[in-house]
C-alpha positions as CSV (number, residue, x, y, z in Angstrom):
1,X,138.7,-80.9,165.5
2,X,137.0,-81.5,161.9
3,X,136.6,-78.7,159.5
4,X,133.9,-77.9,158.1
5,X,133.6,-77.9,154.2
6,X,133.1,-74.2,154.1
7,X,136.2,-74.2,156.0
8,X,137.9,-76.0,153.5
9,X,136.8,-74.0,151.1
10,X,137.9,-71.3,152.2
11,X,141.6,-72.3,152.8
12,X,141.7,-74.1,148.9
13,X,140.5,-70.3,148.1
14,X,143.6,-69.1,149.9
15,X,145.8,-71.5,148.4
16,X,144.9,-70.4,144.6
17,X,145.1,-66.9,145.3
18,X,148.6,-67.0,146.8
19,X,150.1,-70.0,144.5
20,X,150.4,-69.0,141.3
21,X,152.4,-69.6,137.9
22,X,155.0,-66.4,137.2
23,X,157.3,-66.1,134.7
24,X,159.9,-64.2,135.7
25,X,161.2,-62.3,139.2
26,X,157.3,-60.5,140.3
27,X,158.9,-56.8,140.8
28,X,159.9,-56.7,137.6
29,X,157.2,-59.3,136.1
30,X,154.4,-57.0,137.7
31,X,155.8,-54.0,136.1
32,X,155.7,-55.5,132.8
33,X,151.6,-56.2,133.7
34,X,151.3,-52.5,134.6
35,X,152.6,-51.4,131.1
36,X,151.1,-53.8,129.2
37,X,147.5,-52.8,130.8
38,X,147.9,-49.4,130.3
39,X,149.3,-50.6,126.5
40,X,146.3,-52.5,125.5
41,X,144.2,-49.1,127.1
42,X,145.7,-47.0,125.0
43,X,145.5,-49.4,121.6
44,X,141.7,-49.5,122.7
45,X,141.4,-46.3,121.3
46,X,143.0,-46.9,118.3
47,X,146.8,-45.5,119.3
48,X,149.9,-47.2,119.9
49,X,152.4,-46.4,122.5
50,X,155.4,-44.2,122.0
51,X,156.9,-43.8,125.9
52,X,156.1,-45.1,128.8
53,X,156.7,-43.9,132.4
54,X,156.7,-45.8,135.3
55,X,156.2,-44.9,138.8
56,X,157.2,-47.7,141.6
57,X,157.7,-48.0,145.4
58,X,160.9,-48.5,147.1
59,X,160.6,-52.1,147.3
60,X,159.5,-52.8,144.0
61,X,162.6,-50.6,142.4
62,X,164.9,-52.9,145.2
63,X,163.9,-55.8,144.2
64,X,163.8,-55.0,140.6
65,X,167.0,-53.4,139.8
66,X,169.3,-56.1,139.8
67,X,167.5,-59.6,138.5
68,X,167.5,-61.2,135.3
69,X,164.2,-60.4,133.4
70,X,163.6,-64.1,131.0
71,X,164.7,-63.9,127.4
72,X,166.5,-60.6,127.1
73,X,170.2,-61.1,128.6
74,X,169.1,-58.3,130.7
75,X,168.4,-56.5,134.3
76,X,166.2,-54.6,135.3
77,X,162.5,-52.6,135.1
78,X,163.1,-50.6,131.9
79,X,163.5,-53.5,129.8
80,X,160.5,-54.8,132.0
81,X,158.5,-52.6,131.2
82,X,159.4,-52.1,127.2
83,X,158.3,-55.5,126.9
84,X,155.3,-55.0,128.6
85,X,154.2,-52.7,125.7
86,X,155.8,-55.2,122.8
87,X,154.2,-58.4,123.8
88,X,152.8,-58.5,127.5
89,X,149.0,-59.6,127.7
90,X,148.0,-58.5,130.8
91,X,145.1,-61.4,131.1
92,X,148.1,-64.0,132.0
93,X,149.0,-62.1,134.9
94,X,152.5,-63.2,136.4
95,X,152.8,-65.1,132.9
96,X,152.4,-61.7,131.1
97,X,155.9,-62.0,129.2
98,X,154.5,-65.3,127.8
99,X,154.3,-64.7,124.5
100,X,158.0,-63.1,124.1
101,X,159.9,-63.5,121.1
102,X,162.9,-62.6,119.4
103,X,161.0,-59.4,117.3
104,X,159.5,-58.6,121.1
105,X,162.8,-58.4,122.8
106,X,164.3,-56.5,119.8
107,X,161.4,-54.1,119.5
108,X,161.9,-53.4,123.6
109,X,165.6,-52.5,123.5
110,X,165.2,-50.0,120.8
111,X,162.3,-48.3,123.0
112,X,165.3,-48.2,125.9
113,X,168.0,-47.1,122.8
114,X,165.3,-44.6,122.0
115,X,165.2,-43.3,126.1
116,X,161.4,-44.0,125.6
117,X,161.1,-45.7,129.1
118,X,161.4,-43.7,131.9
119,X,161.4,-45.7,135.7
120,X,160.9,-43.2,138.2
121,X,160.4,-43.6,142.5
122,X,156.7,-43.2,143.8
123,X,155.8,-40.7,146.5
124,X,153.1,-43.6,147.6
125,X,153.7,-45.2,151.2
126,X,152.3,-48.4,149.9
127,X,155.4,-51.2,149.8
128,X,154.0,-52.5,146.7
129,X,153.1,-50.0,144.0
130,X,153.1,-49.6,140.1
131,X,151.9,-46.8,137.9
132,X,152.3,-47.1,134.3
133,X,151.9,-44.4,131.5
134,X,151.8,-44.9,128.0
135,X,151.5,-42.0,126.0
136,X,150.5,-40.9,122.5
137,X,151.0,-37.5,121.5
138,X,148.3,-36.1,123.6
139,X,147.0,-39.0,124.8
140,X,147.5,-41.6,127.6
141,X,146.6,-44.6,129.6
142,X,148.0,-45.4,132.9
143,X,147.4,-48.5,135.4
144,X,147.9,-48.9,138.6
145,X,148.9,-51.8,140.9
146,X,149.0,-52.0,144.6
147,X,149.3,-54.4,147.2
148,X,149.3,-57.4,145.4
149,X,151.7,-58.1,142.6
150,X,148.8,-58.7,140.0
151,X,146.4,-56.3,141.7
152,X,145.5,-54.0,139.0
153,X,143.5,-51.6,141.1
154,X,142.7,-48.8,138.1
155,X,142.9,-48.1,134.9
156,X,142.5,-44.9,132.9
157,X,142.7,-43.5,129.3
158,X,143.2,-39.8,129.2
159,X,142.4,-39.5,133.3
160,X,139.1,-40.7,132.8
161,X,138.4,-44.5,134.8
162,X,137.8,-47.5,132.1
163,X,135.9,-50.9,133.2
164,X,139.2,-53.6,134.3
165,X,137.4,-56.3,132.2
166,X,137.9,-54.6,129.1
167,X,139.5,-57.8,127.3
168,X,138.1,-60.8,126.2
169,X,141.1,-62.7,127.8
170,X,140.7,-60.9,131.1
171,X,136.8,-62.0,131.2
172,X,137.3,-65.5,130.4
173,X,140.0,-65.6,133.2
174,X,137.9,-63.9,135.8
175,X,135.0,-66.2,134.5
176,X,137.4,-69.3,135.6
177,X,138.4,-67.3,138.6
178,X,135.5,-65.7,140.4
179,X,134.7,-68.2,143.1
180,X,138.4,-67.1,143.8
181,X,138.1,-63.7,143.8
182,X,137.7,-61.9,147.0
183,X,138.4,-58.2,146.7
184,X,140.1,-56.3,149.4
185,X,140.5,-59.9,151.8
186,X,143.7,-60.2,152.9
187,X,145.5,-63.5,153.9
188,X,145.0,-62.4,157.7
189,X,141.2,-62.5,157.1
190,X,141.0,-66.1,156.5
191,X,142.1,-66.3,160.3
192,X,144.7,-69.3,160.3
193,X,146.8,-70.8,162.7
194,X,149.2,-73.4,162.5
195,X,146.8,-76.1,164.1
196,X,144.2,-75.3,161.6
197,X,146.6,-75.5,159.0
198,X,147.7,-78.9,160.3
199,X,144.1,-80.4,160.3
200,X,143.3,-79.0,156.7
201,X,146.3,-80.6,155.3
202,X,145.6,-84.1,157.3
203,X,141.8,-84.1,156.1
204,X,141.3,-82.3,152.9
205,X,140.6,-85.0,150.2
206,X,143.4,-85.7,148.1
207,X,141.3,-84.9,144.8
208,X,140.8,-81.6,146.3
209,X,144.1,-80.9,146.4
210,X,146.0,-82.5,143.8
211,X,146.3,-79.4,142.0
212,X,149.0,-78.4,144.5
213,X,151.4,-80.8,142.5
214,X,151.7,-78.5,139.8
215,X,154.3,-76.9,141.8
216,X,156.5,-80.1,141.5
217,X,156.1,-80.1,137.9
218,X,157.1,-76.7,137.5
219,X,159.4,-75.9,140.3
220,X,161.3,-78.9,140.2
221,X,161.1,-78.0,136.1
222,X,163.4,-75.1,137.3
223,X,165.9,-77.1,139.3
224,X,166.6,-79.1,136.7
225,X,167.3,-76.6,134.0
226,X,169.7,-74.7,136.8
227,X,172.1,-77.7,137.7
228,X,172.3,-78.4,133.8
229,X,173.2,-75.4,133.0
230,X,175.4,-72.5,134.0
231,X,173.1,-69.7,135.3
232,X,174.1,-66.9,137.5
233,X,176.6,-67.9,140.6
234,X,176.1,-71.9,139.9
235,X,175.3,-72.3,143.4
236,X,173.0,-75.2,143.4
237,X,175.3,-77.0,140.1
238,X,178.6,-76.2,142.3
239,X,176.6,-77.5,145.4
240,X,176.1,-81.1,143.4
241,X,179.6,-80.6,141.7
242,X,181.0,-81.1,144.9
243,X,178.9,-84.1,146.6
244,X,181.9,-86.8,145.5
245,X,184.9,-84.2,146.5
246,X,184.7,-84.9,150.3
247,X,182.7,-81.4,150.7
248,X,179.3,-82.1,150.8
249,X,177.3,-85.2,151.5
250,X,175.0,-87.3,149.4
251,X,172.3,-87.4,152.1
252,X,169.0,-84.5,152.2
253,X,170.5,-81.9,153.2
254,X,172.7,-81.4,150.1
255,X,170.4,-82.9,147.6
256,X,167.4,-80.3,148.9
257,X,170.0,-77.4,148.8
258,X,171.3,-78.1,145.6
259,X,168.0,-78.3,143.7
260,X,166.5,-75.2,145.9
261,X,169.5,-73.0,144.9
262,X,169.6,-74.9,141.0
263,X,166.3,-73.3,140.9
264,X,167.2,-69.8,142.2
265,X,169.9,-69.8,140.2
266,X,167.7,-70.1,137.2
267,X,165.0,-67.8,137.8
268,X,167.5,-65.1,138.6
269,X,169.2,-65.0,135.4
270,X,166.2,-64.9,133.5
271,X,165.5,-69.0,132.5
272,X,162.6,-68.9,130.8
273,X,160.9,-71.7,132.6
274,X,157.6,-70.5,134.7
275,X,157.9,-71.0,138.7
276,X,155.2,-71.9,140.7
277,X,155.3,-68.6,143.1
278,X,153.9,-68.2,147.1
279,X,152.7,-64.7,148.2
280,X,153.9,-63.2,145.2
281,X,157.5,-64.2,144.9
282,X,159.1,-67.6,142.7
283,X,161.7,-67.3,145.4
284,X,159.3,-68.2,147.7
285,X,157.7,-70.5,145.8
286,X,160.9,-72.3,145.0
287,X,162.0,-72.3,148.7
288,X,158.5,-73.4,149.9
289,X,158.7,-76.6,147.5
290,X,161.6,-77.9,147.0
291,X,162.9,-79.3,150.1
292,X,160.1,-80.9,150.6
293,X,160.0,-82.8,147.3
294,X,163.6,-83.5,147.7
295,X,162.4,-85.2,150.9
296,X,159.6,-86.7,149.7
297,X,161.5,-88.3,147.1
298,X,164.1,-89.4,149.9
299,X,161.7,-91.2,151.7
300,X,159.9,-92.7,148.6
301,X,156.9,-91.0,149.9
302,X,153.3,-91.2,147.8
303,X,152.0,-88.1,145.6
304,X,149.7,-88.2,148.1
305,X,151.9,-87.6,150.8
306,X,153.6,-85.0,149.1
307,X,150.6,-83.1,147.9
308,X,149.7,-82.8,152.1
309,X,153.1,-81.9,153.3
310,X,153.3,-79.7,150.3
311,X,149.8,-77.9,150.9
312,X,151.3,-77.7,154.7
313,X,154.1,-76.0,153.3
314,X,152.8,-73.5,151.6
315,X,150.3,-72.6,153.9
316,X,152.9,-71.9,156.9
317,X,154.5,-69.5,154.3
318,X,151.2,-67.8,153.3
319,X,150.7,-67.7,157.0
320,X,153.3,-66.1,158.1
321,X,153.6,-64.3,155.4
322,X,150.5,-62.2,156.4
323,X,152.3,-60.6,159.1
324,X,154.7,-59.3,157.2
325,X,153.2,-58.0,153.8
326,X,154.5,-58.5,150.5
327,X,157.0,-57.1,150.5
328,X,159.3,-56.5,153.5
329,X,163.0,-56.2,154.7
330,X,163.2,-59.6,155.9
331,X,164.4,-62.0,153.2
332,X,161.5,-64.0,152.1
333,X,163.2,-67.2,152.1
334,X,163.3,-66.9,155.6
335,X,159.3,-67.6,155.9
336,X,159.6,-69.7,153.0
337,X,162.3,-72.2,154.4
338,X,160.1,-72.0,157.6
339,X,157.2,-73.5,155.8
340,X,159.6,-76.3,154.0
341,X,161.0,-77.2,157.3
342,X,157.4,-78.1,158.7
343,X,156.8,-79.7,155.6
344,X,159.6,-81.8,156.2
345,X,158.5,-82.9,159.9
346,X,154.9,-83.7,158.2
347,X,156.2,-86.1,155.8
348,X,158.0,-87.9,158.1
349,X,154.7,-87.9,160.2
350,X,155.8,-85.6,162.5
351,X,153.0,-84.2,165.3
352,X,151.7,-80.9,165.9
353,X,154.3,-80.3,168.5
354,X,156.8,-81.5,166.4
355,X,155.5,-79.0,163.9
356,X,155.7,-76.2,166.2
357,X,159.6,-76.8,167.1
358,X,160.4,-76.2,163.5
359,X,158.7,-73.5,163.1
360,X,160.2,-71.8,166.7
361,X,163.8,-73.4,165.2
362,X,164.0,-71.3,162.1
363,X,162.7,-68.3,163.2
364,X,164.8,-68.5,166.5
365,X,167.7,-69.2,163.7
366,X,168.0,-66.9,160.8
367,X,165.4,-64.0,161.5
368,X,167.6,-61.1,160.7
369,X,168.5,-62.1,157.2
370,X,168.1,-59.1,154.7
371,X,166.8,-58.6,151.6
372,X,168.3,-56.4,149.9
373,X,166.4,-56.7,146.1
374,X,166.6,-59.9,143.7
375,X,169.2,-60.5,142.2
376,X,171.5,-63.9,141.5
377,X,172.8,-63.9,144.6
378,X,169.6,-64.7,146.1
379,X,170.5,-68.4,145.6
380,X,173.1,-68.1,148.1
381,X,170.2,-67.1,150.9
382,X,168.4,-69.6,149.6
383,X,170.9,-72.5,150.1
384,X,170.8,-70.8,153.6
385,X,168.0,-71.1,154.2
386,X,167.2,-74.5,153.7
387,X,170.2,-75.6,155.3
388,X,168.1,-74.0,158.2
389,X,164.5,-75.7,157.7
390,X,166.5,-79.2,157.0
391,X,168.5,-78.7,160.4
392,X,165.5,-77.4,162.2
393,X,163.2,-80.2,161.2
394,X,165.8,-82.6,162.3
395,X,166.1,-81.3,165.6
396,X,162.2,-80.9,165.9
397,X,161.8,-84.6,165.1
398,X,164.3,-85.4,168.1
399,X,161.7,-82.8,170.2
400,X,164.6,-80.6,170.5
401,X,162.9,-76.9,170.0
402,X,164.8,-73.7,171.1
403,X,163.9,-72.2,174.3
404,X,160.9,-69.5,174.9
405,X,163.5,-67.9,177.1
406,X,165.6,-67.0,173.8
407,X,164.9,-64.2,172.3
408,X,161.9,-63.7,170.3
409,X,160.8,-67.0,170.8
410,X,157.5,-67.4,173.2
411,X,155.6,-70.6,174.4
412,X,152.6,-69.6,172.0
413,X,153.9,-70.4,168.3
414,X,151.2,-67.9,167.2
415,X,152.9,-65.2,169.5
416,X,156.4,-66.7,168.0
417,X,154.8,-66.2,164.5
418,X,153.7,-62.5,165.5
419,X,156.7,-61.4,166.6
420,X,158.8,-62.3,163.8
421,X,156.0,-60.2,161.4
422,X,156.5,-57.5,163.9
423,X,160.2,-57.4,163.6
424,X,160.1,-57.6,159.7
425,X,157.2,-55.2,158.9
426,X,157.9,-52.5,162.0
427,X,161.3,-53.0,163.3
428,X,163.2,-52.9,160.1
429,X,161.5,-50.2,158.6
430,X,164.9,-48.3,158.7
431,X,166.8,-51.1,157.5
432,X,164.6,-50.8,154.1
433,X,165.1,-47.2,153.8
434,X,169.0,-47.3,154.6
435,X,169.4,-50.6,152.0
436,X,167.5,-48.9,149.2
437,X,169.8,-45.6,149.6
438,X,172.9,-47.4,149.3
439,X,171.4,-50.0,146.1
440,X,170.6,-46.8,144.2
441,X,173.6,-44.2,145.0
442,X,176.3,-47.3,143.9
């Protein structure tokens, strides 16, 4: 099977949508884009905020109550949004916060001294939704995300609709990003599959690609700065600490947990180093990549062959990923590990079947595993998680692949795929509702 070049096309459009720069956890980071939208709004007509209110869904208040937001020493969506109003440009995006400064961070922690930010739940039943108010005096701007953590869907000043290219940084970006651009297409509408996704990576021109390597420089950026320093629970540094202590070995496993959770532990507490995100989370991102750098740079493999197995990678995740939504119940390191582990198995020229037993591994492994909102500790799940995808690939590499009489597993890795979306996005429905309740009455 060749794809065609449209094909191609189409999947490189995939890959740009869903593998982006952020700065910051995305809950929190796409609150700071709604505020600072409706902010510039309201400056448009010649008025500068005085309060903002802020309306989110469940998950975006979950996963934003509890992580480090970059530069402040704080938690949480009220300082997330405060700086969305004192220095957020809503043309970067997930890089809104870019700009931050000292004055910024000062200005934005008098607004919450002042009780000027108010964060409130939404009544909406999407899983990811934002609506920001600025007001002044009698008048007001509000935008609204959905679905997508960058997704600004509407914006208004005073309840009447504006244009959403009303800044000259927003049109040059959208001038850069058109061909990319495809409103209302989901990830499920560019119809993948695993084999498909196996093919691309294995033909696609390396120069047509070799943008995917800006996750190494950024992710791996993050690692770095996390086993140097002591961020949040030191689980990647304590990880490394311990290699020569008869605890852990020097082999991958360790070194692709250590810099995985070095990097978690980082972006957690609020480093101010950008991560290279997949389906809208740095998590993910983080947990797509760097195992399979770690094992690229195990084997001495070529940025060529690390670019494939990375594009691989990511595209398992983004796969997947489409079953479940956005946002979900299931930890998103568990898709994420999934995608590193077939990564791994690619770059140590694994086959498609070999591929496939990886994939039925993990999720016949740690499907199951919570999320219950971002926060430091994610590292731990992290280092879990890749303990997983390294194990699994392994095994996979050794044909060993977990039975399609064990639970959710099935022959079909498609079906296999399915049902884990199934379980995350219908089954634990309840399990979101009951782990929200207990987060916010503690």
């Amino acid at each position: 099977m060749t794809l065609s070049k449209t094909r191609e096309a189409e999947i490189i459009e995939l890959i740009k949508n869903e593998v982006k720069p952020a700065l910051g956890c995305t809950e929190p980071i796409a609150v700071s884009l709604a505020t600072a939208k409706a902010a510039e709004a309201l400056r448009r007509i010649g008025y500068e905020p005085e309060k903002v209110k802020v309306e989110v869904s469940g998950n975006i208040l979950k996963n934003g109550m509890g992580v480090g937001v970059p530069g402040t020493g704080m938690v949480g969506l009220h300082i997330a949004a405060a700086l969305g109003v004192t220095c957020g440009k809503s043309a970067y995006h997930l890089e809104v916060l870019k700009d931050l400064d000292e004055n910024s961070v000062s200005r934005a922690k008098e607004m919450l001294n002042e009780k000027l930010v108010a964060i409130n739940l939404s009544k909406s039943d999407k899983k990811l939704y934002i609506s920001a108010t600025c007001t002044s005096g009698i008048h007001k701007a509000t935008a609204v995300i959905e679905d997508n953590h960058d997704s600004i869907v509407s914006v208004k000043i005073d309840n009447k609709d504006i244009p959403l290219t009303d800044s000259k940084l927003e049109k040059e970006r959208r001038a850069g990003d058109k061909d990319n651009d495809t409103p209302g297409k989901t990830t499920l509408d560019y119809k993948l599959d695993v084999k498909t996704i196996l093919q691309f990576s294995r033909q696609i021109p390396f120069t047509d690609i070799e943008f995917i390597l800006d996750s190494v420089t950024l992710n791996k950026a993050l690692a770095l700065e996390g086993l140097r320093n002591s961020y949040g629970l030191k689980v990647g540094r304590t990880i490394q600490d311990n290699v020569h202590k008869n605890v852990f070995g020097s082999g991958l496993l360790t070194y692709s947990m250590a810099m995985t959770a070095a990097a978690s532990d980082a972006r957690m507490a609020g480093c101010t180093l950008p991560a290279m995100s997949n389906s809208g989370s740095g998590n993910q991102g983080i947990t797509v990549t760097m195992p399979v750098i770690a094992a690229a740079e195990k084997l001495e493999s070529t940025r060529e062959e690390l670019a494939r197995a990375l594009v691989l990678s990511h595209l398992i995740a983004i796969h997947i990923k489409g079953y479940l939504g956005k946002l979900s119940a299931l930890c998103g390191c568990v898709i994420a590990s999934t995608g590193a582990a077939a990564g791994i198995v690619f770059l140590r020229k694994g086959n498609y079947d070999q591929i496939c037993y990886s994939i039925k591994n993990m999720i016949g492994n740690i499907t199951g595993m919570v999320c219950d909102g971002a926060k430091v500790g994610c590292a731990l799940k992290v280092a879990s998680g890749v303990s997983s995808a390294v194990q699994s690939s392994i095994l996979a590499l050794d044909n060993i692949c977990i039975s399609e009489n064990d639970g959710i597993i099935e022959k079909d890795i498609e079906k296999t795929i399915q049902n884990l979306g199934n379980i995350g996005s219908k089954g634990m429905e309840n399990t979101d509702s009951m782990i929200l309740d207990i987060m916010v009455c503690k």
